[in-house]
KOLBA-971520 format. One record per residue (C-alpha): x negated, y negated, z. Coordinates in pm, whole numbers, padded with zeros to 5 digits, always signed. Layout:
XYZ/...
//
This chain:
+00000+00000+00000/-00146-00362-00097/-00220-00606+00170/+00088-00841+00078/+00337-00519+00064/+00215-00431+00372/+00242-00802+00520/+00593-00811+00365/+00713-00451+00547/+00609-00613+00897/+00803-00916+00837/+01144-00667+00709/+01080-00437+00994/+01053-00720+01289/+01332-00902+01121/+01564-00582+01119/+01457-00507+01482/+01532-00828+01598/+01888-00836+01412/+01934-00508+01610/+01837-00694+01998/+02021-00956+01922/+02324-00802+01851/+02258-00505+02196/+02204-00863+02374/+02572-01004+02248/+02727-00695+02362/+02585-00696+02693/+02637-01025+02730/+02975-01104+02587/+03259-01118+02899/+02952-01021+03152/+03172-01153+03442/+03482-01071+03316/+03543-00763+03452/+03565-00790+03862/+03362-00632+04062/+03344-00309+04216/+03264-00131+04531/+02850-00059+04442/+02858-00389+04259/+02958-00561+04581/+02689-00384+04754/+02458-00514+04492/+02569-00879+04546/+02508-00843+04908/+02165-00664+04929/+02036-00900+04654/+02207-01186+04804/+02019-01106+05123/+02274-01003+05308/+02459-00712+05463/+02753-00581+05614/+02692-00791+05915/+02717-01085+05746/+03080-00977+05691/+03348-01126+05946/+03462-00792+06142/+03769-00705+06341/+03885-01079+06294/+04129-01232+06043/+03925-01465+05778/+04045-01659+05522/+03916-01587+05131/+03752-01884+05126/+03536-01701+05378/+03455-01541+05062/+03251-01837+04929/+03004-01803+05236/+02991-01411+05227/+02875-01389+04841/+02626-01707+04870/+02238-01669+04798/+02043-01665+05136/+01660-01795+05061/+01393-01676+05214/+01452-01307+05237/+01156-01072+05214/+01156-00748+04997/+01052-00577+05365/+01367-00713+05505/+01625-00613+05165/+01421-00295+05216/+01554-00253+05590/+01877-00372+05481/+01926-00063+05246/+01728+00200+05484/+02045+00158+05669/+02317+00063+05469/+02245+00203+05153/+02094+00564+04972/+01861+00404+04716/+01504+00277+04696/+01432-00087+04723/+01331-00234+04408/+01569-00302+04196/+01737-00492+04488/+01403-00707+04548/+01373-00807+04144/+01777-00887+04167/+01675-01128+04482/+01376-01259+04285/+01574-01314+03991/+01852-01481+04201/+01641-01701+04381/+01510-01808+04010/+01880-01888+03851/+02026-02062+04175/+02333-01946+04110/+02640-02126+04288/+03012-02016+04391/+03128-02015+04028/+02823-01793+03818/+02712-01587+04070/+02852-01241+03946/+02711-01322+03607/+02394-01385+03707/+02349-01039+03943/+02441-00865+03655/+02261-01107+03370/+01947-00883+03460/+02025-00539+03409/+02199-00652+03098/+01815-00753+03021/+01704-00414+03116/+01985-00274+02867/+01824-00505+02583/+01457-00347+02693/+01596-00011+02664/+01701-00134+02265/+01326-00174+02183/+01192+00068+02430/+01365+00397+02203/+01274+00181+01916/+00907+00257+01996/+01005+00645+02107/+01145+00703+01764/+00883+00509+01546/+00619+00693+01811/+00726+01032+01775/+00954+01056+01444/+00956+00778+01136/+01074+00411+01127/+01384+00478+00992/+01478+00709+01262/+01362+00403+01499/+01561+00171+01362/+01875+00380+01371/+01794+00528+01741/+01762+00112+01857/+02085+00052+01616/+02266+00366+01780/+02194+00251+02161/+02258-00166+02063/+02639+00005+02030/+02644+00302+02221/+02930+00222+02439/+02780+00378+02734/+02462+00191+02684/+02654-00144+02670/+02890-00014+02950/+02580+00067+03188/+02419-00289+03107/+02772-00475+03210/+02685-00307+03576/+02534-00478+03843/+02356-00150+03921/+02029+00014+03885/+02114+00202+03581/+01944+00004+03306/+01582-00039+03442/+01538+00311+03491/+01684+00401+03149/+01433+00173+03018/+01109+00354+03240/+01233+00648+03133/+01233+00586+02783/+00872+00440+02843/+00731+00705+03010/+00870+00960+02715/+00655+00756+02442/+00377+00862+02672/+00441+01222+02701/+00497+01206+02318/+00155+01024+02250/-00004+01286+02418/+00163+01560+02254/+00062+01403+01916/-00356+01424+02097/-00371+01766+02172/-00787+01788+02092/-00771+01422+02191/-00767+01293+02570/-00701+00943+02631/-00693+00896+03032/-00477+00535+02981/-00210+00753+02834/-00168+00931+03164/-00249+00647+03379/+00067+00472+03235/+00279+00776+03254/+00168+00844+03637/+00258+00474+03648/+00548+00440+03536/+00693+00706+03669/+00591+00612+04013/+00790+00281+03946/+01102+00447+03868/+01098+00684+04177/+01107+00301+04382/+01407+00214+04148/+01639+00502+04176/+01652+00882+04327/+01743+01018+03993/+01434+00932+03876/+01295+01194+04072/+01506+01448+03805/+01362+01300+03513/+00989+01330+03653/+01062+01721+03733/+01215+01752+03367/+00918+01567+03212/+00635+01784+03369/+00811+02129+03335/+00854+02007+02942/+00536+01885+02887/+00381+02179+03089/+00537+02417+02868/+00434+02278+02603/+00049+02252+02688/+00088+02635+02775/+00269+02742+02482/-00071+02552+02297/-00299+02639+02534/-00572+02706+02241/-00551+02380+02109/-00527+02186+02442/-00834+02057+02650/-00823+02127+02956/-00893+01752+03067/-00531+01715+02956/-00428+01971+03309/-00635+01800+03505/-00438+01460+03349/-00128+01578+03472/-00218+01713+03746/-00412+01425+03885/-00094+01260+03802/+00139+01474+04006/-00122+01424+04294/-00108+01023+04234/+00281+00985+04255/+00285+01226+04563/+00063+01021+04735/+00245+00686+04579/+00531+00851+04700/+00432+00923+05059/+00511+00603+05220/+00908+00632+05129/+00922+01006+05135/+01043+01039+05490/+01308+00773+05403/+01401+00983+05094/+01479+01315+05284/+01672+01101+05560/+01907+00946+05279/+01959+01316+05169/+02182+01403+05423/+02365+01091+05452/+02715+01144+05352/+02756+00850+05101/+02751+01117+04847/+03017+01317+04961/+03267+01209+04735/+03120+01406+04446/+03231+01745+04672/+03629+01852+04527/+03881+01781+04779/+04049+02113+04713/+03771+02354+04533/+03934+02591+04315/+03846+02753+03979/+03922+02505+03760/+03613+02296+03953/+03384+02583+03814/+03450+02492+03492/+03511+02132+03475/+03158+01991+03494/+03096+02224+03169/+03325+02025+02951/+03286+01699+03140/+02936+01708+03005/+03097+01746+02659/+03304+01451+02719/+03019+01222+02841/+02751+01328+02542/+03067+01187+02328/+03064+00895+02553/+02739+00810+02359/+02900+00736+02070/+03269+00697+02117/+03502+00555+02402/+03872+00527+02314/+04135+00322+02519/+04352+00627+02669/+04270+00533+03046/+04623+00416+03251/+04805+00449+02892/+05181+00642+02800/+05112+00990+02722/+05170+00938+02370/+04907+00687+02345/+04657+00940+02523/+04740+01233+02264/+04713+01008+01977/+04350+00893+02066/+04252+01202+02227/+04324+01404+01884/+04118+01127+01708/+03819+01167+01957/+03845+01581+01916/+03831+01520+01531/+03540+01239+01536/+03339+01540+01759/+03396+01818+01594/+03257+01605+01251/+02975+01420+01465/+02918+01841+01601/+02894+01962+01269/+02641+01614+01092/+02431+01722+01375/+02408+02071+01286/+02280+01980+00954/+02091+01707+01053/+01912+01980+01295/+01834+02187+01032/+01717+01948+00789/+01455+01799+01046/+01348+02126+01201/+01204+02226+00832/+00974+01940+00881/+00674+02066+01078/+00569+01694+01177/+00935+01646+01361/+00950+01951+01470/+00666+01951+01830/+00821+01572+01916/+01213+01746+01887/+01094+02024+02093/+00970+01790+02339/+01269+01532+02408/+01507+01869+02346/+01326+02003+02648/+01345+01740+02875/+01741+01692+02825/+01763+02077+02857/+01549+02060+03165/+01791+01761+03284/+02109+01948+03265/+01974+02222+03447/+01951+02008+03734/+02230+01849+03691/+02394+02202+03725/+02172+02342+03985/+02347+02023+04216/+02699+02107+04090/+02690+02506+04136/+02410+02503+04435/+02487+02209+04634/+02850+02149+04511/+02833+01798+04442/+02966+01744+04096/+02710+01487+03898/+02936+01513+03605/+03240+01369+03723/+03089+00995+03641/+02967+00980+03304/+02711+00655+03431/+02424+00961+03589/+02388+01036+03197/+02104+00752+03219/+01857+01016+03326/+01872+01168+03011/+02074+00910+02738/+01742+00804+02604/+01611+01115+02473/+01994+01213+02349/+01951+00878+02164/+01617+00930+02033/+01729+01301+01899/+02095+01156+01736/+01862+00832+01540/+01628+01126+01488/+01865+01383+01368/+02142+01164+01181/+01930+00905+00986/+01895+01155+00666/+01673+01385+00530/+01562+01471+00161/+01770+01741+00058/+01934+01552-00253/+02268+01727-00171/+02325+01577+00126/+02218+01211+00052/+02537+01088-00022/+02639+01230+00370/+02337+01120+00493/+02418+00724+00396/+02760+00769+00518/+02670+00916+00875/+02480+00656+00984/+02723+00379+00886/+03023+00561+01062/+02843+00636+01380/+02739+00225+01376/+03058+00111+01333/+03252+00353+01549/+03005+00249+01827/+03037-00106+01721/+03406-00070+01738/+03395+00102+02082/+03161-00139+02258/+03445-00389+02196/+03657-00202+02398/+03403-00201+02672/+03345-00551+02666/+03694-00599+02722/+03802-00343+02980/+03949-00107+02795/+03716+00135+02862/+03496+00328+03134/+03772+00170+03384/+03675+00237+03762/+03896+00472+03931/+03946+00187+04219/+04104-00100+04031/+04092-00406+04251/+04248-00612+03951/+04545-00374+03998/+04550-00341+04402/+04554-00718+04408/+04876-00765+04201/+05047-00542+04307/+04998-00688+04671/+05064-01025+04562/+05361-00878+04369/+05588-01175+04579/+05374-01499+04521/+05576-01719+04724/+05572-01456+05052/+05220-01535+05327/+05036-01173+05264/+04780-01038+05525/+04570-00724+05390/+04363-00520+05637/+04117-00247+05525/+03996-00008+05810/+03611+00081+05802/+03331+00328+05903/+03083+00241+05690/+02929-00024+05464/+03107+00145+05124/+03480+00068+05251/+03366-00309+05401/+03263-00327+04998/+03582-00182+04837/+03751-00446+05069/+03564-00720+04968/+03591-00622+04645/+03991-00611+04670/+03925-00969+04857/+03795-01122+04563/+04042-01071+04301/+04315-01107+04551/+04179-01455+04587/+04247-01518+04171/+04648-01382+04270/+04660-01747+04440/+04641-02186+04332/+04298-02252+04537/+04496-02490+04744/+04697-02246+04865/+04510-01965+04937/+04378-02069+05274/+04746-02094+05390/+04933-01841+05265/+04677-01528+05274/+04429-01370+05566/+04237-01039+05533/+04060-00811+05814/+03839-00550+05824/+03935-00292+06154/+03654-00023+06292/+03806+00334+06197/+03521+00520+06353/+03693+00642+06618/+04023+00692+06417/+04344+00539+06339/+04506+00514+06671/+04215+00295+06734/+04266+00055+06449/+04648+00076+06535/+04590-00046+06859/+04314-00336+06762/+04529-00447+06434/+04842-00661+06715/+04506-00754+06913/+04358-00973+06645/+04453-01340+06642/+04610-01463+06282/+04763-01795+06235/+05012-01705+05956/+05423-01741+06017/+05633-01495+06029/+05785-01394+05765/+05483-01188+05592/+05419-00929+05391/+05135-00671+05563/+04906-00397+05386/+04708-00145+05482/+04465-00014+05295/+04364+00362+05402/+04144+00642+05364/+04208+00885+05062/+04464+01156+05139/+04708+00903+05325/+05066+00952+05251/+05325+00693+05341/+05448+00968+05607/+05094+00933+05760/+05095+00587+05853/+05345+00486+06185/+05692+00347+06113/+05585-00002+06214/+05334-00184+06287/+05301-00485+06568/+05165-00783+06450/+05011-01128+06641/+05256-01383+06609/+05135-01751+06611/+05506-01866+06748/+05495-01649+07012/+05121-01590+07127/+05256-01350+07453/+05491-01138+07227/+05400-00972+06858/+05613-00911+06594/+05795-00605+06434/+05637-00508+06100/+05846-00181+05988/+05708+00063+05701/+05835-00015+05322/+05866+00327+05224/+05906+00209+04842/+05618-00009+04876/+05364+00287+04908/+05061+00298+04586/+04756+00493+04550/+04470+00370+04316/+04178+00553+04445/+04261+00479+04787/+04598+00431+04913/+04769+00101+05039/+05080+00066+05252/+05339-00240+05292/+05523-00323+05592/+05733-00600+05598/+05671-00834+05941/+05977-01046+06053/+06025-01255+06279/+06195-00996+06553/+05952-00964+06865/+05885-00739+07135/
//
């Protein structure tokens, strides 16, 4: 190739990648704050805030524009101190919070921007992880299967859908994905060792186990892969290349070391017991099989059938089952197009390998420990990057002549499906949350002109943050000037059970007239038969004598978590 063609193919390919970021970075950044807030989101805002559960009024009636105070930016917070913060309120390494704090304390933001700014950063992350599978595909297969793997994740609605999160999904996508262009590098050097090759992949990896625990399953998956590998070509590997990778394994242990102790203490903490079935049975058995299903075609597709009329569901769902069983069958091909090519074919074995060594985990902790990763599509991070790198790999095209008019047309659909998909993402019609505070607060507000109180009980940090996050979008059910008179909202211990918090609930002063509407917000598996017949209430009229707040038996909903109304009137006892 002459020097100017060669000039001119830089300039095409930069300009084509950057086409590609810029349109991930309007995805992940088009209706960023939006969507409200959920319950780990709120725990983000308040670890990266520099705050913590304490900073939360408890066991007292506040107003929401309490809520201004709770969710501003505290200065002067160390990472030691976030990192004590989330030894005790939290089950996740410290620093993703501490960058989020940094990057806070860099924007300023103020009572108006502040959820778009703590999650403007892992939307950054999201655009990293764009370029980083760029370079994993133009490392380990061509450039056109680069620029189709970037092109695939700018509108992957799951990508998009994990950048929109508040959460430390994105940044450890994007190590991840780094740390595979290493293993791939040294793949391609076999008779070659290049110790800054394993240095970064020791290094990188050790950055990601500080960033999130599932990290740790993408380290195992990465050294049993590239240790098979190295065995399986044990004639043409040096031997400098085991002592790489084992000096690395001894390097992140003793990286590791310092946090280790806090690691196995989070393990038995029972913030993850919510992945355990309520009721195991046999259809649990099989359920994380074809959940898995449904979250590789996450990659690709999302459809608006969540909270829609059955016949809405069955029309979309038989579209979905069609699109996979096509998208099933290009991949086939696409497989066996690429695996006759015996320069794709060590780099496919490698990134196949680490998502096969991935899912065995993944079922190891469903089946062994019976916690079922695969209800949640969003733990797909661990692996997404190498299922994108092996679908931009697999679907871009091959030679075979009678396939090429396919192998345009593949490509294009997949783009525009995902295109067409993000959209729905973007907008909420998609990858909903299973607790809806949107929905809880309407449907508490559901008489605008009636004072409202709204008590949550507690036993840990989680259900102070579903409560705040039902808090702040009860707040947008109101004018601002009336909000501080017509609504209050409590938090009530519930460690020692509910007759405690129905004895503390008439105990707490609230300065609202009677008449009022009052709901409780309970654990899941509450039924309206569960909660007493009536409640007593604090009555500002009558400070020696509470009032009367009898059940609403038709005022009884359950999204995620159940909430109760009962009516207070002005009778006393």
């Amino acid at each position: 190739m002459r020097l100017k063609e060669f000039s001119t193919s830089k300039v095409n390919s930069a300009l084509l990648l950057t086409l590609i970021l810029l349109l991930g970075l309007g995805l992940r950044f088009w209706n960023l704050d939006a969507k409200p807030l959920w319950l780990d989101e709120v725990l983000t805002a308040l670890f990266t805030m520099g705050k913590s559960s304490a900073d939360v009024p408890l066991n007292v009636f506040f107003s929401l524009t309490d809520l201004e105070q709770i969710f501003s930016f505290r200065s002067g917070v160390s990472c030691p101190q976030i990192t004590q913060t989330l030894v005790h309120e939290s089950v996740h390494p410290p620093l993703f919070f501490c960058l989020i704090y940094h990057w806070l304390a860099w924007l300023q933001p103020n009572s108006s921007n502040w959820v778009w700014a703590i999650r403007s950063l892992p939307a950054l992350f999201g655009v990293g992880s764009i370029a980083a599978l760029y370079w994993l595909n133009r490392v380990a297969f061509s450039p056109a299967a680069a620029w189709f793997g970037a092109a695939l994740m700018a509108v992957s609605p799951f990508a998009v859908y994990l950048s929109q999160e508040a959460r430390h999904y994105t940044l450890p996508m994007l190590l991840i994905t780094l740390a595979l262009v290493m293993l791939v590098k040294i793949q391609q050097s076999p008779r070659t060792f290049t110790p800054w090759l394993w240095i970064s992949w020791t290094g990188i990896n050790l950055i990601g186990l500080y960033v999130h625990y599932f990290c740790l399953l993408a380290l195992i998956a990465q050294i049993g892969t590239i240790a098979l590998w190295m065995f399986w070509q044990r004639r043409e590997i040096l031997r400098r290349h085991w002592v790489g990778l084992g000096s690395g394994i001894l390097a992140l242990g003793a990286g590791y070391l310092p946090w280790f102790p806090i690691f196995l203490s989070h393990l038995s903490r029972p913030e993850t017991d919510w992945l355990i079935p309520y009721k195991p049975d046999w259809t649990d058995r099989i359920a994380p099989l074809y959940q898995t299903l449904v979250g590789w075609l996450l990659m690709v597709i999302a459809l608006p059938i969540e909270e829609q009329p059955d016949s809405i569901v069955y029309f979309f769902g038989s579209i979905g089952l069609i699109f996979a069983l096509w998208l099933g069958w290009q991949i086939v091909k696409g497989i066996r197009r690429q695996w006759r090519n015996q320069l794709v074919r060590p780099p496919l074995l490698l990134l196949s390998g680490f998502v096969g060594f991935v899912l065995l985990e993944f079922f190891a902790i469903v089946y062994l420990l019976d916690k079922d990763l695969t209800i949640v599509p969003r733990y797909n991070f661990v692996y997404y990057p190498a299922m994108g790198a092996l679908l931009g790999a697999v679907l871009i095209g091959g030679q075979d002549q009678r396939d090429k008019t396919s192998n345009r047309a593949t490509p294009i659909v997949l783009l525009i499906v995902g295109l067409l998909s993000s959209l729905l993402v973007v907008n909420g019609f998609a990858f909903q949350k299973s607790y809806r505070p949107t929905r809880v607060a309407q449907d508490m507000a559901f008489e605008p002109d009636q004072s409202l109180v709204a008590m949550v009980s507690y036993r840990s940090p989680q259900e102070i943050a579903l409560g705040l996050s039902f808090a702040l979008e009860l707040r947008k059910q109101f004018p601002p000037d009336l909000v501080n008179d017509r609504v209050r909202f409590a938090f009530v211990d519930r460690t020692q059970g509910y007759s405690q918090v129905w004895r503390t609930l008439p105990q707490l002063a609230q300065p609202l007239p009677m008449p009022l509407n009052l709901w409780v917000v309970a654990s899941p598996g509450m039924r309206t038969k569960d909660y007493p017949s009536r409640l007593r209430l604090s009555n500002p009229a009558t400070p020696n004598r509470k009032a009367l707040c009898p059940v609403d038996p038709e005022e009884f909903h359950r999204v995620g978590f159940p909430y109760q109304l009962f009516r207070c009137r002005s009778r006393q006892e």
